[in-house]
C-alpha positions in Angstrom: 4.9 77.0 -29.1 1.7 75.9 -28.6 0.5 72.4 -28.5 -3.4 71.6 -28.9 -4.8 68.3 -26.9 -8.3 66.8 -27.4 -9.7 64.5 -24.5 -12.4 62.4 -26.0 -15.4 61.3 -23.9 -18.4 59.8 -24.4 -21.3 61.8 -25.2 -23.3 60.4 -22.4 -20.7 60.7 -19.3 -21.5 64.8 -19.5 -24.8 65.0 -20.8 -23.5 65.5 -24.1 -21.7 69.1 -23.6 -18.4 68.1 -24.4 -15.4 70.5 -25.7 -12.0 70.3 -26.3 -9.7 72.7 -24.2 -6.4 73.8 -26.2 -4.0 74.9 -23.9 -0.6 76.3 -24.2 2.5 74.9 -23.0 3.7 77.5 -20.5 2.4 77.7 -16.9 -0.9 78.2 -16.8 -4.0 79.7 -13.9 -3.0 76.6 -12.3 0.6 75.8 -12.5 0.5 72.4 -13.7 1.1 72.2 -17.7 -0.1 70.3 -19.6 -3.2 70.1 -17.6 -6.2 70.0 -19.6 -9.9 70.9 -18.0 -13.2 70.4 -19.6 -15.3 73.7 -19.8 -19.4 72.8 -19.7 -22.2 74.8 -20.7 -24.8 75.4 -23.3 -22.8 78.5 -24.7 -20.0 76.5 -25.2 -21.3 73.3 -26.4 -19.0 72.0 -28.9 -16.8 75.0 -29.4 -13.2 74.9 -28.7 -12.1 77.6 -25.2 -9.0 79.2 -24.7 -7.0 79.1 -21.6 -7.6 83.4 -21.7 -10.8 82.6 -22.0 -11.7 80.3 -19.1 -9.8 82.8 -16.8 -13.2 85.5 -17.9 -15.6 82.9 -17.8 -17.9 81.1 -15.1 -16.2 77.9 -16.4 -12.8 79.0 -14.6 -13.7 76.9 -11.6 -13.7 73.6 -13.3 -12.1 71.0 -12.6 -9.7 68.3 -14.0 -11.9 65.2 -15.9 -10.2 61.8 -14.8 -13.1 59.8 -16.6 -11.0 60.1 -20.0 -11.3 57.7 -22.2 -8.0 58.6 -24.6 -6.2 61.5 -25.4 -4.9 62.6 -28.8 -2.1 65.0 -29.0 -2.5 67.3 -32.4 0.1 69.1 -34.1 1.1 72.7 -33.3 0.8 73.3 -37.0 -2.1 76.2 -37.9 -4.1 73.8 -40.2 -7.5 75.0 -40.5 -10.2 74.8 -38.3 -10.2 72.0 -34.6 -13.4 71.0 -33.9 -14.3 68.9 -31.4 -14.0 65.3 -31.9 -17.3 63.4 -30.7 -17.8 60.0 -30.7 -20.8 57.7 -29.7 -19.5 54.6 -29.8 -15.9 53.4 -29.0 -14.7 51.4 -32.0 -13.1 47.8 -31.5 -9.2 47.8 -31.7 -7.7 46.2 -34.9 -7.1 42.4 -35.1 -3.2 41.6 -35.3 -2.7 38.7 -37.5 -0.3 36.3 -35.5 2.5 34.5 -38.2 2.7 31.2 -37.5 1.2 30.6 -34.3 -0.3 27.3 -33.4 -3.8 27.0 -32.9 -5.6 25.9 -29.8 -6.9 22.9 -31.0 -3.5 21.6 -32.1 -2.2 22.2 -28.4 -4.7 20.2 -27.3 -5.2 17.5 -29.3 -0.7 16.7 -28.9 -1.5 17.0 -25.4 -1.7 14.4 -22.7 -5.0 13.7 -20.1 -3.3 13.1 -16.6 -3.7 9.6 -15.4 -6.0 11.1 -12.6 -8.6 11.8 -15.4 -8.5 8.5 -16.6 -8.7 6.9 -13.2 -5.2 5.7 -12.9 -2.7 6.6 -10.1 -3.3 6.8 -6.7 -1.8 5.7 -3.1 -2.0 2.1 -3.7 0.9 0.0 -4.5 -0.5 0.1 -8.0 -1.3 3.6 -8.2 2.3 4.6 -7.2 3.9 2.2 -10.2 1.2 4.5 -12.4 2.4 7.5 -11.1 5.9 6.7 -11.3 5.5 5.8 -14.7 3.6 9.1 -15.7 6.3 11.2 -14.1 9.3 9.9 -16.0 6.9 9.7 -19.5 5.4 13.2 -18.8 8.1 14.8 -17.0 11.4 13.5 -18.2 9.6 13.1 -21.6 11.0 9.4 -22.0 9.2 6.7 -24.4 7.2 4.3 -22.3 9.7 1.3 -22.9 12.0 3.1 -21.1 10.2 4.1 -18.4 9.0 0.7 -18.1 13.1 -0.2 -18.2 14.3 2.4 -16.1 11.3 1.3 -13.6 12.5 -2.0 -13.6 16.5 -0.7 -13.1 15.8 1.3 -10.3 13.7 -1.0 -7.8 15.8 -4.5 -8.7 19.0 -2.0 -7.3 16.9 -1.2 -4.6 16.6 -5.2 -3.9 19.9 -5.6 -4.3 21.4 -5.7 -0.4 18.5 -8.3 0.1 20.2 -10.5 -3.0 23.6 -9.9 -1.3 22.5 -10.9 2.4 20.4 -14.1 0.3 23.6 -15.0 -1.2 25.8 -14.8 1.9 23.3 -17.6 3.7 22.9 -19.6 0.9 27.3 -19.9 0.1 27.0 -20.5 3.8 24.3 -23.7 3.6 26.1 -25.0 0.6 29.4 -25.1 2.8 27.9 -27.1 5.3 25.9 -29.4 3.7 26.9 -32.6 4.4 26.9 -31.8 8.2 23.1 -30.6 7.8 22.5 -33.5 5.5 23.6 -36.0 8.4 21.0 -34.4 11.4 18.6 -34.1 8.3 18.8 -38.0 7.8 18.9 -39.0 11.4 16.1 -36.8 12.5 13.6 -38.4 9.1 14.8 -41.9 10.3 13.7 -41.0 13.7 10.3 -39.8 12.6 9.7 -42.5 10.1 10.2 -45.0 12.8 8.0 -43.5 15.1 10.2 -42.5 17.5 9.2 -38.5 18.7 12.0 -38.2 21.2 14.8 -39.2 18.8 13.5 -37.1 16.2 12.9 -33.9 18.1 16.4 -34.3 19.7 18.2 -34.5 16.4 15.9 -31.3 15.3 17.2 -29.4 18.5 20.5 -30.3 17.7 20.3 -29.0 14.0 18.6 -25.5 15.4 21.9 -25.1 17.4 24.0 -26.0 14.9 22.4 -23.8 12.4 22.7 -21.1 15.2 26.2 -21.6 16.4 27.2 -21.2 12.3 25.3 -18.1 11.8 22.6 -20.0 9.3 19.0 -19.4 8.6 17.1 -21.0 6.2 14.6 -17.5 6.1 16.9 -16.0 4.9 16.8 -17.6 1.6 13.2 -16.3 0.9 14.0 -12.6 1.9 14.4 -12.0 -2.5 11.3 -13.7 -3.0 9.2 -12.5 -0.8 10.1 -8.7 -1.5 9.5 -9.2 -5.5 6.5 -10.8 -5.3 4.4 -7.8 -4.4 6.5 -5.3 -6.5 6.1 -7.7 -9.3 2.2 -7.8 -9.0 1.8 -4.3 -8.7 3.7 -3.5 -11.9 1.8 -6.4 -13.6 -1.4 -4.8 -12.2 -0.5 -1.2 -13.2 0.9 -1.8 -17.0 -2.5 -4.1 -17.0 -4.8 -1.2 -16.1 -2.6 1.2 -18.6 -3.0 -1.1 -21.0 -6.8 -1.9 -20.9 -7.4 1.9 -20.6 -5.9 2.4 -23.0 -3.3 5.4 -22.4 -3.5 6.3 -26.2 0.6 7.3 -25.7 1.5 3.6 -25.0 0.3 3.0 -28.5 3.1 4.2 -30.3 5.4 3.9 -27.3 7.3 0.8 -28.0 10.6 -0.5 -29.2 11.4 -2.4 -32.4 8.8 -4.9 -33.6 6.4 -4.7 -30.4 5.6 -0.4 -30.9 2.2 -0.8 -29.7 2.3 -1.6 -26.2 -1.4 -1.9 -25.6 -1.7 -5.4 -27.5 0.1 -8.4 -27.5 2.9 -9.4 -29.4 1.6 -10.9 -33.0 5.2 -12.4 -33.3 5.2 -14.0 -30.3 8.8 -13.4 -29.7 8.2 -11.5 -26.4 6.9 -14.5 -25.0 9.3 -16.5 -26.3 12.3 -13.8 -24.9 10.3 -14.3 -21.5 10.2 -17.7 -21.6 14.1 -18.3 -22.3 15.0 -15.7 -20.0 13.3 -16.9 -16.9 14.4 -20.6 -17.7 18.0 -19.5 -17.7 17.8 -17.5 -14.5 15.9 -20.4 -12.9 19.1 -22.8 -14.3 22.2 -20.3 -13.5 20.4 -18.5 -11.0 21.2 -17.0 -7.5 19.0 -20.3 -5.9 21.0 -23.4 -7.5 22.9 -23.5 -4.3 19.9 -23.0 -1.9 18.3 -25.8 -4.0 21.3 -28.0 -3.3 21.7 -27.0 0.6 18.4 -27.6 1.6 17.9 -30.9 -0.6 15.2 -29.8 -3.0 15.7 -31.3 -6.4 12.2 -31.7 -6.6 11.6 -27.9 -6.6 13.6 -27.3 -9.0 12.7 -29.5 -11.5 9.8 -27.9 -11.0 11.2 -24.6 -11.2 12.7 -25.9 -14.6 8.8 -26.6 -16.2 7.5 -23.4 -14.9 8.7 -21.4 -18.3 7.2 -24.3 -20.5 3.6 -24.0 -18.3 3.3 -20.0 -18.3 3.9 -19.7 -22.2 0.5 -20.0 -23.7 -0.9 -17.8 -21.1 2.1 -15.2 -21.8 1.1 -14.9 -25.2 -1.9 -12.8 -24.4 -0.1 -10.6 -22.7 -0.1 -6.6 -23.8 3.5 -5.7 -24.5 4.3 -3.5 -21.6 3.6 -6.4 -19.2 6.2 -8.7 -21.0 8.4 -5.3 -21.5 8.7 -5.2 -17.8 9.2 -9.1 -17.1 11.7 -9.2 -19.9 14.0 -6.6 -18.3 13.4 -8.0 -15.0 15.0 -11.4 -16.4 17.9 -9.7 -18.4 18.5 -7.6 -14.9 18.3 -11.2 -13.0 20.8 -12.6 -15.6 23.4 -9.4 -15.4 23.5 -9.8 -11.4 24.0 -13.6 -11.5 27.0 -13.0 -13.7 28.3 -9.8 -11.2 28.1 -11.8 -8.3 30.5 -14.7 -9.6 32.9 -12.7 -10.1 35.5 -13.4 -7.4 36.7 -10.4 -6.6 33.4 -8.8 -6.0 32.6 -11.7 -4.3 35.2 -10.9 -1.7 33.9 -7.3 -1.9 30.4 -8.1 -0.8 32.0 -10.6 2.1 30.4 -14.0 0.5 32.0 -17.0 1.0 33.5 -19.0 -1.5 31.2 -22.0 -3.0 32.7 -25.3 -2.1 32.1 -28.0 -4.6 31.1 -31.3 -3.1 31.6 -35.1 -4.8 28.1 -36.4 -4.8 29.6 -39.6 -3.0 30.9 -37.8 0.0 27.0 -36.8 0.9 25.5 -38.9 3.5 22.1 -38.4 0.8 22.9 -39.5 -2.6 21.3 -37.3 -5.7 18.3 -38.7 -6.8 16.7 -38.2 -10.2 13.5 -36.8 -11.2 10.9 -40.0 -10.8 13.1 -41.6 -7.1 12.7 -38.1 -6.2 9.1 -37.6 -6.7 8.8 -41.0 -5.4 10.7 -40.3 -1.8 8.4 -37.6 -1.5 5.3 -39.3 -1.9 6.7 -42.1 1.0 7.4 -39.4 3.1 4.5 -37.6 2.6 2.4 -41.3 3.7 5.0 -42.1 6.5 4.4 -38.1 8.1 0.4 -38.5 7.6 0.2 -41.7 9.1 2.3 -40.4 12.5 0.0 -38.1 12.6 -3.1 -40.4 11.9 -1.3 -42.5 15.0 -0.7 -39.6 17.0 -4.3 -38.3 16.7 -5.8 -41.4 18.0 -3.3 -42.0 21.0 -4.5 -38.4 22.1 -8.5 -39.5 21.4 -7.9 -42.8 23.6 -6.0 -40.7 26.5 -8.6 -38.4 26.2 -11.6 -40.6 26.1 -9.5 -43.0 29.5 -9.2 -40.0 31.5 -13.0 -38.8 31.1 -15.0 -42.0 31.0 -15.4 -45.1 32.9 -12.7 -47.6 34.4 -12.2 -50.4 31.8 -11.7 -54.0 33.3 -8.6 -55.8 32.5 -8.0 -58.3 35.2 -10.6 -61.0 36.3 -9.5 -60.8 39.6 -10.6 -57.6 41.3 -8.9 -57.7 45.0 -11.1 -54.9 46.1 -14.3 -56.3 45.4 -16.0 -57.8 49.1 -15.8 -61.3 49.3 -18.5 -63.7 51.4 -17.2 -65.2 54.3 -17.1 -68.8 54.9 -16.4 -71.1 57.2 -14.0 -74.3 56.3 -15.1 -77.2 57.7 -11.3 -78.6 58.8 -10.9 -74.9 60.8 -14.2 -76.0 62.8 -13.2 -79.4 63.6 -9.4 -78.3 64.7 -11.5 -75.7 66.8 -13.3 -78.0 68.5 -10.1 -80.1 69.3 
């Protein structure tokens, strides 16, 4: 059988003197089949040459075109006349309809800008919150209140072994108290009188005391001091999210607060944040570092700081109170873990000894004798240091200038000598 083959190429590429070969299936001049050659000349311009042919012909040398463009295998079939196929042009290929394929500009109007593009992120303690936040939205694709809870979750664990060696030191202080309480009111007694040498020995003896029992009073302000700059960085980074605004965070809330970028019109956020801070303030992990180190004050204090910072909370966007109201309920959920006896044991913290307010060498004072102590002490320690300032000044100003006079007698001043008149007379004797 025979099989006929056209090899289509542009007009121009040869000059126009193009042909189609039709070659048989069986070896072939060459012994390659299937091997189709292109046979130029003006004789045989669009004509089609037989292999038998080429063989006779001045053509036989040519060789194999690689420049093809396609190739279209005919039938075998004696169907009337093949003539060459020429084509000037290359037509376009055929548009395929796709079925329910979505359209660029729905792909990216449901997408996302990074946070780089909207210049958030970054190395800075804010910028890693950002990013932090962007991976578990964009990544784990989790609403924002949740990554603003699971944010929370994870770093208040990783402050947990701070809380626990807080907690040790302050079951500790609690337990001796009324020992600390005694150097405590010695060593103000001392001071108040005036007395420096009493008052710094009483303070040496309370530093070895506080030694010999394994206490520290820094320890206290280890939680503290660690929130404080996680705390600012999230209320920095949900700030700068908010103001932005991320356009996700609109839509990415919880409940009654869904828009995150705006503050809550209910007001119950602030409310939530409110309650929840005045609680963990009142059952709190400090109530017995407030009563070891005698600082009533502070905590009434403490106790008003959730009435003062309402009417600015209210302004708020919701992801900032999101985050502070999570950080309460965490702060409320570890108070309640850690008074549990058993894992109180666990974690190797003493046990909280009550002590009768009449066994304390310093009574508990209300609110106003409290504020008023501190005011007397406050006068008492400024004018000890008013005294001690001008003791220096006068030692100073006696060492530097002049020799002051005190004594109407000076015994080494030269004195005139004179002659009595009884020593003259008993001379003369």
């Amino acid at each position: 059988m025979l099989s006929r083959a056209c090899r289509l190429v542009s007009r121009n590429s040869l000059n126009g003197r193009v042909v189609c070969v039709q070659q048989a299936l069986a070896t072939n001049y060459t012994q390659r089949p299937r091997n189709y050659h292109i046979a130029t000349g003006p004789a045989l311009k669009g004509s089609i040459v037989k292999p038998c042919t080429l063989l006779n012909t001045r053509f036989s040398t040519a060789k194999p075109i690689t420049a093809a463009v396609l190739v279209r295998n005919l039938s075998t079939a004696d169907d009337g006349d093949k003539t060459a196929l020429l084509l000037d042009t290359i037509p376009e290929p055929p548009t395929i309809p796709l079925q329910g394929a979505p359209e660029i500009a729905d792909i990216v109007a449901g997408a996302e800008p990074a946070f780089s593009t909207l210049g958030l992120g970054g190395w800075t303690p804010v910028g890693i919150v950002q990013n932090c936040m962007e991976f578990l939205h964009i990544g784990l694709d989790i609403p924002w209140w949740g990554c603003i809870a699971i944010g929370t979750v994870v770093v208040r664990t990783l402050l947990f072994p701070l809380v626990i060696a807080s907690q040790r030191n302050a079951a500790k202080m609690n337990n001796y108290m009324p020992q600390l309480q005694v150097l405590q009111m010695k060593m103000t007694e001392a001071r108040q009188a005036g007395n420096a040498i009493d008052s710094a020995r009483y303070g040496q003896e309370m530093v070895l005391f506080m030694k010999e029992k394994n206490l520290n009073p820094l320890k206290n302000m280890l939680v503290p001091l660690a929130q404080a700059p996680i705390f600012i960085s999230f209320f920095m980074g949900l700030r700068e999210m908010a103001n932005t605004p991320v356009e996700s965070m609109r839509d990415g809330g919880l409940f009654w607060f869904t828009d995150l970028t705006i503050c809550d019109q209910f007001y119950a956020l602030p409310i939530i944040t409110s309650m929840t801070l005045f609680l963990t303030i009142e059952l709190g992990t400090d109530s017995a570092r407030m009563s070891a180190a005698n600082m009533q004050t502070a905590k009434y204090i403490l106790r008003l700081l959730p009435l003062f910072i309402f009417p600015f909370t209210i302004n708020f966007p919701g992801a900032i109170l999101c985050y502070w109201a999570c950080s309460n309920f965490f702060s409320l959920v570890q108070v309640g873990f850690l008074r549990i006896p058993k894992v109180r044991d666990f974690f190797k913290i003493d046990r909280i000894v009550t002590h009768k307010p009449e066994t304390l060498p310093i009574k508990k004072k209300g609110f106003t004798e409290g504020i008023k102590e501190s005011w007397t002490n406050m006068k008492i320690s400024r004018e000890l240091e008013e005294r001690a300032r001008v003791d220096e000044i006068r030692f100073q100003k006696a060492g530097k200038g002049p020799l002051v006079k005190t004594y109407k007698y000076d015994p080494t001043a030269p004195r005139a000598t004179t002659t009595a008149p009884n020593a003259v007379n008993a001379k003369k004797r």
